[in-house]
N, C-alpha and C positions, 0 to 999 in steps of 0.2 A: 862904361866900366861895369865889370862884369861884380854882379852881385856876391857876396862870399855865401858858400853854400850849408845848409844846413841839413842835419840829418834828426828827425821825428820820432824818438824813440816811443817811449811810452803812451803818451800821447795819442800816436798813431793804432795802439793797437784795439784788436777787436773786440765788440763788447761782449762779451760769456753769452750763449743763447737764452733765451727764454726759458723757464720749467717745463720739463713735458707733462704730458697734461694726464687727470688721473688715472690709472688703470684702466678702471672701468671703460673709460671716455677713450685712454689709450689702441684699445681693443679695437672698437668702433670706429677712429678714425687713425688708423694706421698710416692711409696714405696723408692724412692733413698732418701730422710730427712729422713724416719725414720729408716731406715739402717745406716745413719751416726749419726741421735740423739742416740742410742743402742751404737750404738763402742766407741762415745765421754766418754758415761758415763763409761764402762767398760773398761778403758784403763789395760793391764797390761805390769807392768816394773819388769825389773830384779831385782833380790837383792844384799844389796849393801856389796861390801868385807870389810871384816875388821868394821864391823859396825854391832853392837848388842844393842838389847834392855834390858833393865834389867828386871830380875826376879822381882823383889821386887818394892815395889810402884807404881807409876803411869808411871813411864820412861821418865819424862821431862827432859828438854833442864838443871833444875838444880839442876838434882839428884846427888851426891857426889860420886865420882867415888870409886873403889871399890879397894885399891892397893894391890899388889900380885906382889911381889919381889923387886927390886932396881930403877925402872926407875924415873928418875930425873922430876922436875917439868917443866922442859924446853921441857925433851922429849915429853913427855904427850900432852903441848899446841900445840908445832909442828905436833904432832900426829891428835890431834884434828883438826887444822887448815887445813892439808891438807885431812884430813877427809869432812873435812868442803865444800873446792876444788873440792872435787872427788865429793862429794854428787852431788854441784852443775852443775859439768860438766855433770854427769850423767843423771842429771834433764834436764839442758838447751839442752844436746840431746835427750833425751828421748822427750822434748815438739815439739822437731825442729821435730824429727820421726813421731808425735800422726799427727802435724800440716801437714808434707807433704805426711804422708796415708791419715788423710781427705779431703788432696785438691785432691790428687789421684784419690780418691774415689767417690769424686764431682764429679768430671771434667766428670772419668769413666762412672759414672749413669747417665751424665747429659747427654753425647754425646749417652750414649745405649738409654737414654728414648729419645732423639731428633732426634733417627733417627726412632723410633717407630712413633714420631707427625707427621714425613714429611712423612713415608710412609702412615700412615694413613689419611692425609691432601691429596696426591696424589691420595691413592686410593677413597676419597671419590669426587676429583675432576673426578676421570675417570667417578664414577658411577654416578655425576649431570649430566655428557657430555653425557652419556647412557641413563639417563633418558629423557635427551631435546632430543636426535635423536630418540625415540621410541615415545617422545608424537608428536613432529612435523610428523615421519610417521602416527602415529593415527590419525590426522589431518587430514594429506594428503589423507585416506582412507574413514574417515569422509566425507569429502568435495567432493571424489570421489563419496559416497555412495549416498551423496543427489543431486547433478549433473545425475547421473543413474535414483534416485529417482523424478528428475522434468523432467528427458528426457523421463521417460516413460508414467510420468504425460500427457504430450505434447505428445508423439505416442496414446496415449491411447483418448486422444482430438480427435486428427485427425482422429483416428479410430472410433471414436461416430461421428465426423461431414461427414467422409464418409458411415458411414453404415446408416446415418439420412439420407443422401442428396439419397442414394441408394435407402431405404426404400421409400422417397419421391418420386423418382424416377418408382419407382413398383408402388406407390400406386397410381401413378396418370395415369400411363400404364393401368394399369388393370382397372381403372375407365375410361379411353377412351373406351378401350374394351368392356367392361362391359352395359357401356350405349350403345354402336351403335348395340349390341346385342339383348339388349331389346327391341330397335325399330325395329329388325327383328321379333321378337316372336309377337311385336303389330300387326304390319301388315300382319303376319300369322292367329291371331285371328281376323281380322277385325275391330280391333280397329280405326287403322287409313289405309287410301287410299293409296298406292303406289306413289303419285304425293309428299303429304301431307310426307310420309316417306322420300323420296329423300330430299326434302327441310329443313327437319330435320338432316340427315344425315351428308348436305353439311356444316347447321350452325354449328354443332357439329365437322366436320374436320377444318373450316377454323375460330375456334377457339380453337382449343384445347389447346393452353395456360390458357385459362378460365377456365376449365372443373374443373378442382380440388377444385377450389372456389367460384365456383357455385353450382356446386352437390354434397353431401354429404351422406353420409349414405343408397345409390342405391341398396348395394343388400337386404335391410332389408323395401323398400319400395315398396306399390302396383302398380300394372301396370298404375290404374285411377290417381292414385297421384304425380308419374313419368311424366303420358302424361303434364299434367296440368302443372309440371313445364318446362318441356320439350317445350311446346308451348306458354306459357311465356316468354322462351329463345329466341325460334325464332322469334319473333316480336321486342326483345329488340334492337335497334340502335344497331349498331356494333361500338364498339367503339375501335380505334386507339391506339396501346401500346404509351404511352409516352417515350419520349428521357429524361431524366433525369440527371446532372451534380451536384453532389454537391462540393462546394469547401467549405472547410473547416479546420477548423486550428486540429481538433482531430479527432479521429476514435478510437473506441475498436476491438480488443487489442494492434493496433498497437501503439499508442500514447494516452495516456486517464489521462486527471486531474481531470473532474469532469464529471457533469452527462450528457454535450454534445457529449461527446465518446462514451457513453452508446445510446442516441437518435440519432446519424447520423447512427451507424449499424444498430439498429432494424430500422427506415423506409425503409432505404437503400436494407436490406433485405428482407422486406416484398413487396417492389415494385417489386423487382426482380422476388417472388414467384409468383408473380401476373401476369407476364407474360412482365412487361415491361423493356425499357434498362436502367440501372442505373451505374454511374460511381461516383468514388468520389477521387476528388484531394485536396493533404496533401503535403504543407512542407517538404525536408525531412532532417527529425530534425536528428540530431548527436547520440541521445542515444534511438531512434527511436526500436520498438521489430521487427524486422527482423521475430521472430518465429512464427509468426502470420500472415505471408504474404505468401503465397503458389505463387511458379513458379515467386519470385524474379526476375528481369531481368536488368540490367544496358542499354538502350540504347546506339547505338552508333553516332548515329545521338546529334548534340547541337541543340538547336535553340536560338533566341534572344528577347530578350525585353527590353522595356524601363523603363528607369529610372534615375533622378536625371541628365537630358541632354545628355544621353549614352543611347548604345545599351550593352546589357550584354550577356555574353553566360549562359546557362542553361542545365544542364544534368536531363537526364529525367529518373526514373525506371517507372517501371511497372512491377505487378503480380495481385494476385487473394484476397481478406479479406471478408470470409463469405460470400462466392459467389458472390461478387460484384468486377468488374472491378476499380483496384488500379491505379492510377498513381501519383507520388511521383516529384515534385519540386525542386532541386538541384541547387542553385545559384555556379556558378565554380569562380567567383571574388571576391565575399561578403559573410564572414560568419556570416550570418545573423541568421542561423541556427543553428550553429555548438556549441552549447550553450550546459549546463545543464537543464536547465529548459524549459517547454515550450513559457512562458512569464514572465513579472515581469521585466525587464528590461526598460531604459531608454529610448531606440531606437524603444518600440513595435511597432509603429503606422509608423516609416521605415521599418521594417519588415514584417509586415503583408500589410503592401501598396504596398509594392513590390512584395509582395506572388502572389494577387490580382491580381495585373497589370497582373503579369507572367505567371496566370492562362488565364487569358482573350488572349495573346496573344498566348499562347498553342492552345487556342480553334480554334482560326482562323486560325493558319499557319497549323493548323492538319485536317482544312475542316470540322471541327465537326457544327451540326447544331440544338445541342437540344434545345429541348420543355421546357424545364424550366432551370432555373440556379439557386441553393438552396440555399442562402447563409447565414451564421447563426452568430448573436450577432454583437457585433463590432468590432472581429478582421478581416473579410470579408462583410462586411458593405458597403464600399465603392466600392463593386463593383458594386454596381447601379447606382453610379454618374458614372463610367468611364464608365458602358455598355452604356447608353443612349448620353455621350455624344462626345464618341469618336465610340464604336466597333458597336453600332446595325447598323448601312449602310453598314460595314463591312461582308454581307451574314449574318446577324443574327436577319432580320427581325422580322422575328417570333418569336424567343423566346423571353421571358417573366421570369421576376425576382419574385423570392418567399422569403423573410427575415422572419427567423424564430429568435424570440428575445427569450431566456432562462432567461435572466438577463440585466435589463435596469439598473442594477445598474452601469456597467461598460459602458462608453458612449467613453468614449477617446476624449478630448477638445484639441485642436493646434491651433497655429497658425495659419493662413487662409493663408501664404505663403509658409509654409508644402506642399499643394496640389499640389507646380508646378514640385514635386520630381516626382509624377506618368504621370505626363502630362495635370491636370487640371487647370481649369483657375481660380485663387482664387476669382477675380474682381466680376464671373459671381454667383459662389456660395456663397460667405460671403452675404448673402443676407439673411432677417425675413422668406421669403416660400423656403429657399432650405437647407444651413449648418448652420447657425449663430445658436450658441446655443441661446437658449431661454432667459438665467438668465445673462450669463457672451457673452455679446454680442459684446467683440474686438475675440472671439474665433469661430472656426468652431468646428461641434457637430457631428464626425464620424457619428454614430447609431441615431439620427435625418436623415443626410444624407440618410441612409439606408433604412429609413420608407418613404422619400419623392420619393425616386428615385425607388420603389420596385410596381410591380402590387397586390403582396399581401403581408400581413404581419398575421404571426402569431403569440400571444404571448399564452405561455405555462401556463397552468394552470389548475390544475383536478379539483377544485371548484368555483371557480369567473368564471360567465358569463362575458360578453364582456364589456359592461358598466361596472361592477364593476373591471375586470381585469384594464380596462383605468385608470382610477381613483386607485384603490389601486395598482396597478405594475407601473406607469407613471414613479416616480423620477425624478419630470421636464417634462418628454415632453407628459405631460396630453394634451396640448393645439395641440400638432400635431398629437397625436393619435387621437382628438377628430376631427381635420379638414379632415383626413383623416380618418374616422370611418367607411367608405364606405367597406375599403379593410381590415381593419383591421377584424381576426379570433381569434378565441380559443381552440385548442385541446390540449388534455392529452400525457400524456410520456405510452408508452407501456412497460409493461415488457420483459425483452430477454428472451421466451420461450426456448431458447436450453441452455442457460446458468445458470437461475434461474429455476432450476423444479426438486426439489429431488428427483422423481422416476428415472434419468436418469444423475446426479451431481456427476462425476467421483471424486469430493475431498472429497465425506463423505464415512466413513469407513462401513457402511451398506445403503443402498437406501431404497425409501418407500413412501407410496402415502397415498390416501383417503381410498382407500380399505384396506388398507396394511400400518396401522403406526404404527410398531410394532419398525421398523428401527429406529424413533424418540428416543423413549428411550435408544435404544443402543449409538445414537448418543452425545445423556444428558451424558450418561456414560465416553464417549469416550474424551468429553469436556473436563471435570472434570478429569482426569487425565492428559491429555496433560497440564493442567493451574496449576497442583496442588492444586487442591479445593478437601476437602474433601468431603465425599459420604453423610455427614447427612441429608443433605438438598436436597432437593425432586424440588427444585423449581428454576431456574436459569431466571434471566432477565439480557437480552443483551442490549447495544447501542453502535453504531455506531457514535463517536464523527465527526462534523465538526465545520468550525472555528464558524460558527452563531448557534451553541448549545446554548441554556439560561444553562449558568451554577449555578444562583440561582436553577433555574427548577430541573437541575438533582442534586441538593446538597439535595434538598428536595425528589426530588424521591429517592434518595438510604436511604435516613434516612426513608422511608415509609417502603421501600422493606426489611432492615435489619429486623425492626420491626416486617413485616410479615414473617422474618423465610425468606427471600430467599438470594438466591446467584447475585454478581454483577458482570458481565463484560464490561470492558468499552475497544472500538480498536477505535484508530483514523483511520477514513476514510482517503482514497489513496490521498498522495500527498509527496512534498520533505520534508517535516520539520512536525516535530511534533507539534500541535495546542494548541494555547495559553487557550484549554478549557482542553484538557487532561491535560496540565500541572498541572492549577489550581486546578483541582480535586485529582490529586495526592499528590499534599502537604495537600491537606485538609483530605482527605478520608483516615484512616485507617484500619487494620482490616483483620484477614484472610479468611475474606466471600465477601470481592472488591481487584476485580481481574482487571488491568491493563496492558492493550497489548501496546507495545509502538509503536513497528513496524509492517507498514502493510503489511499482511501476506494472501495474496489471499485464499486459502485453509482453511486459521484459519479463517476467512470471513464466508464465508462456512460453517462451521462445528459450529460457533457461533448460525448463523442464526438455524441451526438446534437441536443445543441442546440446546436452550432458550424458556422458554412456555410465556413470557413477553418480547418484543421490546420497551423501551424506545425511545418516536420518540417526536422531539423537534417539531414538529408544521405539522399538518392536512393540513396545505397552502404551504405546500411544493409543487412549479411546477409539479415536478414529480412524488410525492410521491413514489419514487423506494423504501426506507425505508419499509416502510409500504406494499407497493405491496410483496414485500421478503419476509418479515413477516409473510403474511397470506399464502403465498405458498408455505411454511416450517412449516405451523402450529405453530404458534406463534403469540400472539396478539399484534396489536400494541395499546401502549397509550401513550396517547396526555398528554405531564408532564405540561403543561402550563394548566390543566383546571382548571379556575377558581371556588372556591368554593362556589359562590352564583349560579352558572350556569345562569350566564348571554351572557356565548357564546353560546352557546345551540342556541337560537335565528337565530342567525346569518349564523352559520352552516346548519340550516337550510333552510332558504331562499335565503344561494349563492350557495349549490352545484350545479352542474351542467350537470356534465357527468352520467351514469347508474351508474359507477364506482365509483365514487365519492358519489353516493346516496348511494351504497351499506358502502362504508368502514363507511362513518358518519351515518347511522343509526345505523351499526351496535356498533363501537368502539366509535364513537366520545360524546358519552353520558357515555362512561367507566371510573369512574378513577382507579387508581394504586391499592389501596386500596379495588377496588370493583374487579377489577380482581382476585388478591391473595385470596381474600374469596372465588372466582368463583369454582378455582382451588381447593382449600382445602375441599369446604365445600358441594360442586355437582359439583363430577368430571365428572358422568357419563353427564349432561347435556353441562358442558364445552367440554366433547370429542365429542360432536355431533356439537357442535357449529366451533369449530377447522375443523373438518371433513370437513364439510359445506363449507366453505370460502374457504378449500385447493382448492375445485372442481373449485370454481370459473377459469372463462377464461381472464387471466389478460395478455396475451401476444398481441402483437403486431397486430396478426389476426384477434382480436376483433373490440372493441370500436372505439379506436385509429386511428386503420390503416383506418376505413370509416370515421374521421375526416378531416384526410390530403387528403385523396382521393376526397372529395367534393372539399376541396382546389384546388387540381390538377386539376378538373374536370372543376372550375370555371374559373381558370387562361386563361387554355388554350384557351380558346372563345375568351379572349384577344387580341388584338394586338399592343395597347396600353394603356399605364399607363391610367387609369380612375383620373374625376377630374381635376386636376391644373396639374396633370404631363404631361395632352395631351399638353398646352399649354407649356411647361417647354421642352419637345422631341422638340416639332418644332421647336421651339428655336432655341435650340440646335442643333438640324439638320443643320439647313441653316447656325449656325456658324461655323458647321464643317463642312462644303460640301467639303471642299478641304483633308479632308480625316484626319486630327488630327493630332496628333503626335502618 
């Protein structure tokens, strides 16, 4: 008998899948969810015994069973029931089985894909650890490459300043030679008499330090024109090399902030070329360039000086800087020096007092006895009050004090009880004719000090004559420049001929002169890729930011300069901190035609000056005008961003320049504007390359104009023997207060 069949409803059905798993984990094991969502839905189960569907109808739960033979109504529901039983034990295992294959299965995929995230978390931590050690060797190889690359920089220096000094060396051999031959060949033709020969002969050996800078251009000149200078020579006074000392707080390149590092080498060296002795003593500062000092040497000898009621010890170096005798200042108890900066500090006017002092007492304990003592602005200022009124009885008669001012802006005002730290007597100086400053008169006025106590004073300047320098450079001490207007001078800043002169500028990628500027362009080129400036633009204008740039001036000059099509770069001039004029310009100025060097970068200096046909230069009254001198020596013009548009300076520029120098750069540029250049360039180029050309030639180094400025200076001093004016009566003084010999 055929069993009556039953249909499975609820019972049967399938169990909901398991939760998928969390996102996170989701992510990661994408293929292990859907391998379990697939199995959840396809479960299969056994079939079940003793249990049939019916043929007929739909085979629910109350279809009317179907009976076939005897069995009683009892049997049937017990049948059923434990049908009923079986189904559901079958089921409640069958879900426990589905349920503990997919935790199985979970579990299994989770731990296979989690050991896939760890090792591929591991291996991707190996390959960051592989990439930091390949980029820090990269680095290291970097850093190695441009260390190589500035060290050869520096051999390649040395190698120009010996094969110069070599060259110099021949040229001025061969021009001894050369001359006292020609006075052979005279007195073979009868030119001159054999007496008249000898006496030329002898003035020519027992100066040949002179010979180089005297005669020029011998073998292209006639016998008649030779004799004439020749016998010119020998009549001229014989005049005496000077001993020369400068003390100074900078030098180029050993130490340099501004443009005093630049002006103590080039005279320094041009004295030296000239035949006389010149020495310059510096500080020696903590982060001081060593690389720039040839035949370094640490003394082993101390000596002492005073200060602040003590004697101090002092270690001395010594070497060589552009051919000039170095000796270097070393405080061994006070790190006065051992600083980051050169100044800016609270203590300067202890610092540099004590520099001073410790120079003055070098001089004397080392027996030196020069002819002049140089001393420049008012961090060495006061050494006119201590010379005169402690060291000249000291063997230093004769010498004579020279104050070269750069900037009367910075004066240094103290206390008048400050001066007894170096051994001065406040009492004598706080006085209307020696220190008391002029305005704030409970103070003493270092750089007054320095003008009263000095036989000459210089102020710097390429266009103010002397009266006009007093009066517009004074800053207060108009009324002591003018009581002392006797000694007061005026000369220009020279250029550094071996360091500014493109035919011979070891930092530009091709060289190139007046005959030969062919290099310039290549240099534009060269620019322009090192800054990332594109190539459209034909026309690039540099400036050289310092803190007293007019930053209206150049907000207006680059809004000229876009306008005409050109390219801008702006580099803050050498110092510690970036200048609150780059700053400004750089939140203001966008654009990828203004280009922004932050850090200064000697070489990118260089190579600016050279691939720029426009120098942006904040004022014509520049002391020095180096700006401007660079400019025209790398062929680039410089303009004046301050010109007024009614040309009402015009006038003025006109009637203060002063120097040849100064006439040349203001007739030439100083009636240019911005505006008029960029048309120059674009519109007649062939007559802007002859005008470029022109100016290159110019002779803007130190052997020029300049160096016969300071020479009249030197020339005057030394006649001296004492201070002219109110100083003669200010020495005596002094003298008989200090007979007993000073502190």
């Amino acid at each position: 008998m055929e069993a009556p069949g039953l249909v499975v409803g609820a019972a049967l059905r399938v169990p909901p899948p398991p939760p998928p798993p969390p996102p996170a984990l989701r992510r990661c094991t994408r293929g292990a969810a859907d391998r379990l969502l697939v199995f959840s839905r396809e479960p299969r189960l056994a079939p079940l015994t003793r249990c049939y569907c019916s043929r007929e109808g739909k085979g629910n739960a109350r279809s009317k069973p179907h009976r076939e033979g005897s069995n009683s109504v009892r049997e049937w529901l017990m049948f059923v029931s434990l049908s009923r039983l079986n189904v559901k034990a079958n089921n409640d295992q069958r879900i426990m089985h589905l349920e503990l294959m997919s935790q199985e299965t979970y579990l299994a995929d989770e731990q296979h894909e989690g050991v896939d995230i760890w090792e591929l978390f591991s291996e991707a931590q190996r390959n960051i650890l592989h990439l930091n050690k390949q980029r820090l060797v990269a680095m290291e190889e970097l850093k190695k490459l441009q260390d190589e690359n500035k060290s050869l920089l520096q051999d390649i220096e040395v190698l120009e300043t010996e094969r110069q000094g070599f060259s110099i060396e021949i040229a001025e051999s061969s021009r001894f030679c050369e001359l006292l031959l020609r006075i052979d060949t005279m007195t073979i033709s009868g030119m001159v008499g054999m007496i008249e020969a000898s006496d030329l002969r002898k003035k020519v050996i027992d100066n040949r330090y002179m010979i180089h800078s005297v005669f020029s251009d011998i073998h292209h000149k006639q016998d008649t024109e030779l004799l004439s200078e020749l016998r010119s020579f020998l009549h001229k006074p014989a005049e005496k090399p000077l001993h020369v000392v400068h003390i100074c707080s900078e030098m180029d390149p050993i130490t340099s902030r501004g443009s005093l590092a630049t002006y103590v080498t080039g005279l320094s060296s041009a004295l030296q070329r000239k035949g006389n002795l010149v020495e310059v003593i510096l500080p020696k500062y903590a982060g001081i360039n060593e690389d720039g000092i040839h035949c370094l040497r640490k003394a082993e000898a101390y000596y002492e000086s005073y200060y602040g009621g003590r004697w101090h010890k002092n270690r001395i170096w010594t070497g060589i800087s552009s051919g000039v005798s170095l000796t270097l200042i070393e405080p061994v108890q006070l790190s006065y020096f051992d600083r980051d900066m050169l100044r800016g500090y609270p203590d300067d006017f202890e610092r540099f007092s004590y520099f001073s002092r410790a120079s003055l007492d070098y001089i004397v304990k080392s027996g030196k006895q020069p002819d002049v003592l140089h001393v420049y602005n008012w961090e060495t200022a006061i050494v006119g009050p201590l010379f005169w009124d402690i060291f000249a009885h000291q063997g230093l008669g004769n010498t004579q004090i020279l104050l070269t001012c750069q900037d009367l802006t910075s004066q240094c005002l103290e206390d008048p009880n400050m001066l007894e730290l170096c051994g001065l007597d406040p009492h004598k100086l706080h006085r209307p004719d020696r220190l008391q400053d002029n305005s704030k008169t409970n103070l003493v006025n270092v750089l007054k000090g320095g003008i009263v106590y000095s036989n000459k004073v210089l102020l710097m300047s390429s266009t103010l004559p002397r009266d006009m320098a007093i009066q517009g450079l004074g800053h207060g001490l108009e009324a002591t420049l003018t009581t002392h207007k006797e000694k007061v001078l005026v000369a220009s800043h020279g250029l550094d001929g071996e360091l500014w002169d493109p035919s011979k500028d070891i930092y530009l990628p091709q060289r190139y002169s007046p005959n030969d500027i062919e290099g310039k362009s290549f240099c534009r080129k060269a620019l322009k890729r090192r800054l990332g400036l594109h190539s459209g633009s034909s026309i690039v204008a540099g400036c050289i930011c310092n803190g007293d740039s007019n930053t209206d001036g150049l907000r207006e000059a680059v809004r000229v300069a876009l306008h005409g099509g050109a390219q801008v770069i702006f580099m803050e001039n050498k110092g510690p901190v970036m200048n609150s004029t780059v700053q400004a310009l750089k939140e203001e100025l966008k654009g990828d035609r203004v280009m922004f060097v932050e850090i200064y970068d000697e070489a990118l200096e260089h190579l600016i000056f050279a691939g720029s046909d426009i120098f942006l230069c904040s004022s014509f009254y520049d002391p020095s005008l180096q700006i401007a001198m660079r400019a025209i020596k790398y062929g680039s013009a410089p303009v004046h961003i301050n010109f007024p548009s009614n040309g009402s300076r015009q006038t003025e520029w006109h009637e203060y320049r002063s120097t040849a120098l100064s006439q040349y750069i203001v007739s030439t540029y100083g009636d240019m504007s911005l505006s008029q250049a960029l048309d120059g360039i674009k519109n007649n180029p062939s007559q802007w390359d002859w005008r470029i050309k022109d100016a290159m030639s110019k002779v803007l180094s130190w052997d020029a104009e300049c160096y016969d400025l300071h020479w009249e200076t030197y020339s005057a001093i030394r006649k001296l023997s004492y201070p002219n004016g109110t100083n003669i009566r200010i020495c005596k003084l002094d003298f008989q207060d200090h007979s007993h010999g000073g502190v």
